[in-house]
N, C-alpha and C positions, 0 to 999 in steps of 0.2 A: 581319384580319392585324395581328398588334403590330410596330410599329417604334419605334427608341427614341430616334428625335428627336423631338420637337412637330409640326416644319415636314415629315417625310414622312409624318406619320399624317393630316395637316392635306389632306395634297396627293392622298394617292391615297384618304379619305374624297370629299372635293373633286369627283373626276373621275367618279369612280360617281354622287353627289349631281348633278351635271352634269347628266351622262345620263339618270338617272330624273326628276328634278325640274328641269326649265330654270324660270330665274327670269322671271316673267310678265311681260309688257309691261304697262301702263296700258288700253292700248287691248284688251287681251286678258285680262284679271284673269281672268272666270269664264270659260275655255275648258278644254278638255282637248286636249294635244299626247298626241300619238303617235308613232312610229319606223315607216317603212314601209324595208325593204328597197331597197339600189338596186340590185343582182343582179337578185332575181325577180320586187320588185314587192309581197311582200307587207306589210301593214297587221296594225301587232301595239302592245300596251299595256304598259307598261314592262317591255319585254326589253334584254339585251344583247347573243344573238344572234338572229338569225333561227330560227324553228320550222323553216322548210321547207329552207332550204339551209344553215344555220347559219352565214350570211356575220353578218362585223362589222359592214359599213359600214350603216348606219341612216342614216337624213334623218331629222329631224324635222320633221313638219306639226302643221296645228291642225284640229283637227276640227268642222265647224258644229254639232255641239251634236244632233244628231235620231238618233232610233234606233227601235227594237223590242224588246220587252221575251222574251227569249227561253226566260226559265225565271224562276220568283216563288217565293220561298217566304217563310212567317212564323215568324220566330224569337222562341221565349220566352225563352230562357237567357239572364243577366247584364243584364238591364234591367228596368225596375219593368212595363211596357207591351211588350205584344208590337209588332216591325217589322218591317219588311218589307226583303227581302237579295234583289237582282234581278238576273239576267246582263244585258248591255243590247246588243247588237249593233247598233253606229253603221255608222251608212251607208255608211262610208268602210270596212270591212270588219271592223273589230277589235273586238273583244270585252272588255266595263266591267264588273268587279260594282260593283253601287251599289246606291243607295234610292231606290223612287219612293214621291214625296210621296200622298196620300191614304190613306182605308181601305186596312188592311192587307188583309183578304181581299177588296177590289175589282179588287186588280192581277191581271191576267192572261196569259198567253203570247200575243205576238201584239199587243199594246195599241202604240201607237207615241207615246215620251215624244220631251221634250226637256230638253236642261242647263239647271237652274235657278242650280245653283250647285256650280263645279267641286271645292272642295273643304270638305267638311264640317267645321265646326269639332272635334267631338267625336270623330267615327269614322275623318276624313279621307279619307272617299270622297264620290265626286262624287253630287249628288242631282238625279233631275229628277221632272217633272211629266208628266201623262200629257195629251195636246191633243185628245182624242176623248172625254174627259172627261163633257159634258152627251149625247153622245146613245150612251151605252152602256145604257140603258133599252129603245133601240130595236132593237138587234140580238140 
C-alpha cells in the first residue's frame, strides 16, 4: 500500500513486520515462533488470520525446535548443487518448509529432524538436522 508520508509507510510496514518477524530475544536467537489461534486453538506459521476460523487474535509461542519430515523433495533449479526443500511438521502442530542438512536424496517422509538453525543466511528459511541419523542403515 503507498502512503505519502515516510512515517505511515514506516508504521503500517512496521505492524505486518511485527507480526511475521518478532524481534528474537538473546536467549532465543535460533527458535522459530509461531501464532496459535486463541478462538480455536489452532497452531499456524506466519499467518495473519487463522486457516480454520479466520479469527485475528493470534498469540505468539516458540516452538522447541523437533518435527517430522512430511514431504522431501530435491530441487535442481537456480543453484550450482542440487538441495533439498522439506515440509517439516513441528510437534506443536504447524507446518515449516525448510532444508534438512545432509544428503539430499537421504531425507525421507517420516525422518524426524530438529532446529539447527532458525533462519538461513541465503534462503532465509529455517534449516535442521535429522537425529536418527546413524541408524537409518538399520531400518
Amino acid at each position: 500500500m503507498y502512503h505519502h508520508s515516510a512515517s505511515a509507510a514506516q508504521s503500517a510496514v512496521g505492524f505486518a513486520t511485527g507480526v511475521l518477524d518478532p524481534v528474537p530475544t538473546d536467549r532465543h536467537k535460533d527458535a522459530i515462533v509461531f501464532q496459535r489461534c486463541t478462538w480455536c486453538g489452532t497452531a499456524m506459521y506466519h499467518r495473519l488470520l487463522c486457516p480454520v476460523c479466520q479469527g485475528s487474535e493470534l498469540r505468539t509461542e516458540r516452538s522447541e525446535g523437533t518435527g517430522t519430515v512430511r514431504h522431501a523433495t530435491v530441487v535442481h533449479r537456480n543453484t550450482p548443487a542440487a538441495r533439498n526443500v522439506s515440509l517439516i511438521e513441528m510437534a506443536e502442530g504447524f507446518v515449516v518448509r525448510g532444508r534438512v542438512m545432509g544428503p539430499a536424496m537421504g531425507i525421507h517422509s517420516g525422518d524426524r529432524v530438529k532446529l539447527s538453525t532458525a533462519k538461513d543466511p541465503v534462503r532465509g528459511e529455517p534449516v535442521f538436522q535429522l537425529l536418527d541419523e546413524p541408524y537409518r542403515a538399520w531400518s
